[in-house]
C-alpha positions in Angstrom: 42.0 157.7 -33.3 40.2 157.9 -30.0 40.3 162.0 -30.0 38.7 161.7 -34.1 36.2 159.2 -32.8 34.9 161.4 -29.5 35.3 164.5 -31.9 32.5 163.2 -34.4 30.6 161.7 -31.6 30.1 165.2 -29.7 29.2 167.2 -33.3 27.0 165.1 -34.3 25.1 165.3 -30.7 25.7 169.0 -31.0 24.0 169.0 -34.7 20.8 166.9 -33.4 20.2 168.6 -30.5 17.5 171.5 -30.9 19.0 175.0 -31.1 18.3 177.1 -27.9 14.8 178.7 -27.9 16.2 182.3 -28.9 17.6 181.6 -32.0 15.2 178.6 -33.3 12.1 181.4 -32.9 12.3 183.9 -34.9 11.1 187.0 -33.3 7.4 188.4 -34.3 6.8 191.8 -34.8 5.2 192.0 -31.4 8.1 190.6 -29.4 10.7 193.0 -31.7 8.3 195.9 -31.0 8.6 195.3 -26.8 12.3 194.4 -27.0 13.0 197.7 -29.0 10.6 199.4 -26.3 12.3 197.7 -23.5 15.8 198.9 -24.4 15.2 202.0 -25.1 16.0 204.8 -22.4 13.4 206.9 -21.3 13.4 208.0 -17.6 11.1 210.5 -16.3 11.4 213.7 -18.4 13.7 212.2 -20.4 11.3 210.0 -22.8 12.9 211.1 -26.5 14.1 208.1 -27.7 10.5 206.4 -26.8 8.6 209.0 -28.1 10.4 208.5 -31.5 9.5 205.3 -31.7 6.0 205.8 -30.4 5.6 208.5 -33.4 6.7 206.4 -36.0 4.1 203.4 -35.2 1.0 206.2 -35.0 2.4 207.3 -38.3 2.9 204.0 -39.9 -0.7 203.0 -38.8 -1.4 206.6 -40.8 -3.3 208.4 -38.3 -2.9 212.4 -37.6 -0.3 212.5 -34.4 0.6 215.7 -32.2 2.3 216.4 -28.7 1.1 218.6 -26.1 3.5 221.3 -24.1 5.1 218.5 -22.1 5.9 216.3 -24.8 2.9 213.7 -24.9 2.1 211.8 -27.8 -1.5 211.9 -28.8 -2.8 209.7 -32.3 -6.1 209.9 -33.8 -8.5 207.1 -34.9 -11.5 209.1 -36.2 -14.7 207.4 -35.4 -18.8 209.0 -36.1 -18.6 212.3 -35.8 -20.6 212.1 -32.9 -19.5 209.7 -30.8 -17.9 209.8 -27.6 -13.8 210.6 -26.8 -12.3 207.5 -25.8 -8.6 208.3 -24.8 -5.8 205.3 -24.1 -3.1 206.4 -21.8 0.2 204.2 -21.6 3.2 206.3 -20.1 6.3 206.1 -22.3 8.9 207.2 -18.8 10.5 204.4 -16.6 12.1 205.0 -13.1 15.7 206.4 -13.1 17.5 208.9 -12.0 19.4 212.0 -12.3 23.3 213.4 -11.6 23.4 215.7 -8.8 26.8 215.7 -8.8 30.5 214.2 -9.2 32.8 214.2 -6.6 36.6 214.8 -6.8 37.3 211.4 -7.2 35.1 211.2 -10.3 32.5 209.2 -8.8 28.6 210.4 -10.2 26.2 211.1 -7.2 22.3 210.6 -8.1 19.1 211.3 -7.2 15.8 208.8 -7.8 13.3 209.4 -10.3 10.2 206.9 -9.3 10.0 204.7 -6.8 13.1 202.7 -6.4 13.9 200.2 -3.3 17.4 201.0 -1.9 18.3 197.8 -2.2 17.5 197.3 -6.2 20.1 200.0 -7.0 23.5 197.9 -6.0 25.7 196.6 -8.1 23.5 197.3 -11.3 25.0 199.1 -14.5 23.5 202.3 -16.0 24.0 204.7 -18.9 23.9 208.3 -18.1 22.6 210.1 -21.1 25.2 213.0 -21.5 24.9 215.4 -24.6 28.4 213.6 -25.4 26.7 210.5 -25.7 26.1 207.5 -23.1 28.5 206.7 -20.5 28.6 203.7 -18.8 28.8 202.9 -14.7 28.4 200.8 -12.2 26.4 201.3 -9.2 29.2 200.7 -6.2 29.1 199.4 -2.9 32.1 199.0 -0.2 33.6 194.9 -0.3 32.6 192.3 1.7 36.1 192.0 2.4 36.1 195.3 4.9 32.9 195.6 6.4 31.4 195.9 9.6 29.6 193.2 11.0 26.6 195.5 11.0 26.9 196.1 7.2 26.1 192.7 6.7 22.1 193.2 7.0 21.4 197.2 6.4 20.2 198.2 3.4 22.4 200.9 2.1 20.3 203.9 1.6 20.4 205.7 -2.1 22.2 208.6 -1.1 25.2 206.9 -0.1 25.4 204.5 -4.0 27.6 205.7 -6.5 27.7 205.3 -10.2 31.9 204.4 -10.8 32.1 205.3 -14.2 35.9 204.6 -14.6 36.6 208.3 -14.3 39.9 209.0 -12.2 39.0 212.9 -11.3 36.1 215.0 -11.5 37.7 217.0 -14.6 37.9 213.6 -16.3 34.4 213.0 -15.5 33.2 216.2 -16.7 35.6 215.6 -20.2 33.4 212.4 -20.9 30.2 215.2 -20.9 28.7 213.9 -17.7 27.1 217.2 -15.6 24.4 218.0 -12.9 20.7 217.0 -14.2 22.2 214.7 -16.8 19.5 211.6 -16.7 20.4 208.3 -15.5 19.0 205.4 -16.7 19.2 201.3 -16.0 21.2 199.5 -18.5 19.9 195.7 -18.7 18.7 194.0 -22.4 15.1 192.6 -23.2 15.4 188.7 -22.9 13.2 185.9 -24.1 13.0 183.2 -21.0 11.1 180.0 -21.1 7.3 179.4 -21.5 7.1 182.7 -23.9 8.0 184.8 -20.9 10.2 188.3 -21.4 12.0 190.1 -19.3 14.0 193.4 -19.1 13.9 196.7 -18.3 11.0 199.2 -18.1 8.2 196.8 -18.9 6.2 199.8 -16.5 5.3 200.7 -19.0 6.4 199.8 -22.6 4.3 196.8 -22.0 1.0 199.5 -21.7 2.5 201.5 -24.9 3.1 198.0 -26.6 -1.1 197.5 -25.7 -2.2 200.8 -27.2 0.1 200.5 -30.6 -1.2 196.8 -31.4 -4.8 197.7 -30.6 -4.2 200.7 -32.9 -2.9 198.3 -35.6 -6.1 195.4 -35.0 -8.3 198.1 -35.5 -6.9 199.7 -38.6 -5.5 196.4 -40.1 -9.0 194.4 -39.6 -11.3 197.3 -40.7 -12.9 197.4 -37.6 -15.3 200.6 -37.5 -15.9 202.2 -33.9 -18.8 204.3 -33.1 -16.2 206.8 -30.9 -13.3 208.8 -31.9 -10.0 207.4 -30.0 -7.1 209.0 -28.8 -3.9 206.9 -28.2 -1.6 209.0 -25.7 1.7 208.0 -25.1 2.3 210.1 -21.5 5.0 211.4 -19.8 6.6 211.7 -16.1 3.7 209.4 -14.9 6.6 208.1 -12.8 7.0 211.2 -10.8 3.5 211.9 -10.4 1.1 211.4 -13.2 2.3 215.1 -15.1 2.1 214.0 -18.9 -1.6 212.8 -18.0 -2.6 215.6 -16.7 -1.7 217.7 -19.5 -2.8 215.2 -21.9 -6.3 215.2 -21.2 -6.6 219.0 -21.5 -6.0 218.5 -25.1 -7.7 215.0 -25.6 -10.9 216.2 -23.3 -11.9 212.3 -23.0 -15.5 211.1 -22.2 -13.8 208.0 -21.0 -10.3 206.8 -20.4 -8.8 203.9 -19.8 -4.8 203.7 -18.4 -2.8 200.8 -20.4 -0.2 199.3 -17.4 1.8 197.1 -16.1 0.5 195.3 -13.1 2.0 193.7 -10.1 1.9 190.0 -9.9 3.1 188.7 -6.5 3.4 185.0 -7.9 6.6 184.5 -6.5 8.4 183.6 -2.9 7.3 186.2 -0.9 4.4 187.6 -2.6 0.9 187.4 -0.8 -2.5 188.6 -2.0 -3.0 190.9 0.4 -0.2 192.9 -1.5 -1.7 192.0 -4.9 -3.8 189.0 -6.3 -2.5 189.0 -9.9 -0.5 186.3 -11.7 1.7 185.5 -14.4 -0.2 183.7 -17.3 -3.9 184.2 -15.4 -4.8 186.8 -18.7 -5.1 190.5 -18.2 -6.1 192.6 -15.0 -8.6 195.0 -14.4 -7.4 197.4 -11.0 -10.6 197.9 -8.7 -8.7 200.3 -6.5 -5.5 201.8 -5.8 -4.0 204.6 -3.7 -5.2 207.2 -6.1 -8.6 206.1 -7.8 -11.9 203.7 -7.4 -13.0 202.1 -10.5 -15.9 203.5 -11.7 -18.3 200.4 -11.2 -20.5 200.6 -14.3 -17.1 200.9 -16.6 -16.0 198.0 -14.5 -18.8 195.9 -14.8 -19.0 196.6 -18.9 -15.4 195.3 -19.1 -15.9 192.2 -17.1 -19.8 191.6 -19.5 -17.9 191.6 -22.5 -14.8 189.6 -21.4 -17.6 187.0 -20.0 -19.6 186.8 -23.0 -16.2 186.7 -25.3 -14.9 183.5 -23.2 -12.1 185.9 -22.4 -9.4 185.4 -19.3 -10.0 188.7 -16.5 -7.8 189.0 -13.3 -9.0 191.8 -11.0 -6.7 193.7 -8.7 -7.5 195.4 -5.7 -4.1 197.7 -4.1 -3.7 199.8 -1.6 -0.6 201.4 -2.7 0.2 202.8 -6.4 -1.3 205.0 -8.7 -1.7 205.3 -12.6 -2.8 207.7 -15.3 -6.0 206.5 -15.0 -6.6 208.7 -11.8 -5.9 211.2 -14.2 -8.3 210.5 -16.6 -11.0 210.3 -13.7 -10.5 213.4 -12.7 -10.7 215.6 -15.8 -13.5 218.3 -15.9 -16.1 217.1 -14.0 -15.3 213.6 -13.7 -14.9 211.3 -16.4 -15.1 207.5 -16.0 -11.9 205.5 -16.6 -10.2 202.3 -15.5 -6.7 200.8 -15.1 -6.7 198.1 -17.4 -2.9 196.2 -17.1 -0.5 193.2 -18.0 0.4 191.2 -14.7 4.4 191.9 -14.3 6.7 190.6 -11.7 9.3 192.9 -10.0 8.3 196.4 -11.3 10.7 199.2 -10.7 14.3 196.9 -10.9 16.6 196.6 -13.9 14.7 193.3 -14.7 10.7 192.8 -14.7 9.2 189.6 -15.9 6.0 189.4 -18.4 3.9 186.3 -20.1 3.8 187.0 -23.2 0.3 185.4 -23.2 -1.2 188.1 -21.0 -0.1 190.9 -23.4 -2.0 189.2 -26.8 -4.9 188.6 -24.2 -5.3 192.4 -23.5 -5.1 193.2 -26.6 -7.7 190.6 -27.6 -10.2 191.7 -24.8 -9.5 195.7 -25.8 -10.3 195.0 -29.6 -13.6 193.9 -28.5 -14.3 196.5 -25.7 -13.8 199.7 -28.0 -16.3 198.8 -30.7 -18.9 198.5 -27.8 -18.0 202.2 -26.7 -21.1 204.2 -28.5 -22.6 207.3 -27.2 -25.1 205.4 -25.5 -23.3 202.5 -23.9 -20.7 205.8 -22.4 -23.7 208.0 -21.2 -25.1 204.6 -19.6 -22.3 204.1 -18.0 -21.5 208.0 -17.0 -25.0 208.4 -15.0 -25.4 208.0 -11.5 
């Protein structure tokens, strides 16, 4: 009787109490769009599986959509005939790596792509991407059991991880279709935390492409007429040095650009603004400088006019370490003006970043007003010296 009685006490508790916050919100189509983004693999020179999903949002909004030799996406919202070339870059690689090797044993040697610390590649799984299909490992790392006393506070260097992908030999390795230059990529699911926060992997930069795809549906869906003709690029191996942007802009010729990113928020133990000065939840960010481009400062001071006069959130960043498409952009030709424009992100370059969901419909608020502004003569304006 006692066991019946506790029995109906705890279901009914179970049946009142409010389901976790996963399964009582139903997903929108802007949180499905970044958790499909997220998970997909897409390491520098390896972004197929992005750039699939990339090209069937550019045709779904119905605009014309091409590549370039390096496998770019570019999509085309026509504008007056004579207005300027506004291009949106938003890189569709994350950092990875690549097999260099397998060992006797049948344990998969790698090599970086991107900036990686040492330390973020322990104990992490991965997929490499073999033309069999996915395989599954485990970064190793000796016990804690049998080490030194001086292991207890080095950071293993990458060239001495592993992946242990549960092969017993190198021929069994090389049997589940695992070979040199094979891509490597992290293996960690998008997850919705508390406050409308996300986080998974490769927010740098499916956040940016997320950006350019719902300003792309705003301005199509709401009618919105802008006196330029914009080019949404989806770019490649920004990761290992800008490449896809570089190409990219020889086939979009842009009189302005602007790079879609995630940023660096150091709101967190250990983060100081002298590293970065951006924050979870404090709306977008515009970078002022990194280690590969200045802002121009007319550009600058036009986006920061019409997020003022729009009562619209602006975080500025100044770095001195990083670089985006945007330097790219800058440099085509002549010189073009561009800016970074970017989504604050905790813990870039790890198998789990962290975003406010807030931030993202913020930029994307604050860009749907910027692009209509973009005429010939706001653009020369802001061109002359």
């Amino acid at each position: 009787m006692l066991t019946r009685i506790f029995c109906t006490f705890l279901c009914l508790n179970f049946l009142a109490y409010p389901a976790w916050p996963a399964q009582a919100e139903k997903k929108d189509r802007i949180e499905r769009l970044l958790e499909e983004l997220s998970n997909a693999p897409g390491p520098s020179g390896f972004e197929g599986p992005v750039r699939e999903i990339v090209i069937r949002e550019f045709r779904s909004a119905g605009v014309a959509v091409s590549t370039d030799g390096l496998g770019s996406v570019i999509g085309v919202l026509p504008g007056s005939s004579d207005g300027p070339r506004i291009m949106l870059a938003a890189h569709m690689d994350e950092v990875g790596a690549i097999v260099r090797y397998t060992t006797q044993e049948g344990f998969v040697k790698f090599q970086t792509l991107g900036g990686w610390f040492d330390q973020a590649l322990i104990n992490q799984r991965w997929k490499i991407l073999t033309n069999k299909g996915p395989v599954s490992g485990v970064s190793g790392l000796i016990s804690v059991h049998v080490a030194v006393p001086s292991d207890m506070t080095r950071v293993f260097p990458h060239d001495e991880i592993f992946l242990d992908v549960g092969a017993r030999s190198k021929m069994e390795a090389e049997r589940l279709g695992i070979r040199p230059g094979d891509p490597v990529v992290p293996w960690s699911s998008f997850t919705m935390l508390a406050d409308g926060r996300y986080t998974g992997k490769a927010m740098d930069d499916r956040v940016g492409c997320v950006m350019m795809l719902e300003v792309l549906r705003r301005l199509k869906e709401e009618g919105i007429k802008t006196p330029n003709t914009i080019y949404f690029v989806g770019t490649v191996q920004e990761e290992v040095g800008l490449i896809g942007a570089h190409t990219a802009v020889q086939v979009v010729k842009p009189d302005l650009g602007i790079s879609l990113e995630a940023g660096i928020a150091a709101d967190h133990p250990g983060g100081k603004p002298e590293g970065a000065q951006e924050r979870l939840g404090g709306g977008p960010v515009l970078y002022l400088a990194d280690a590969a481009m200045l802002a121009n400062l007319k550009f600058k001071d036009f986006v920061q006019r019409v997020a003022e006069e729009n009562r619209m959130p602006l975080q500025t960043e100044v770095l001195s370490g990083g670089a985006e498409d945007s330097a790219e952009l800058q440099k085509f030709g002549t010189g073009k003006p561009a800016v970074n424009f970017a989504v604050a992100t905790r813990y870039l370059h790890t198998h789990n970043s962290v975003i406010d969901r807030a931030d993202l419909d913020r930029a994307v608020d604050l860009l749907v007003k910027i692009l209509p502004h973009l005429d010939a003569k706001a653009v020369d304006g802001i061109s002359r010296f």
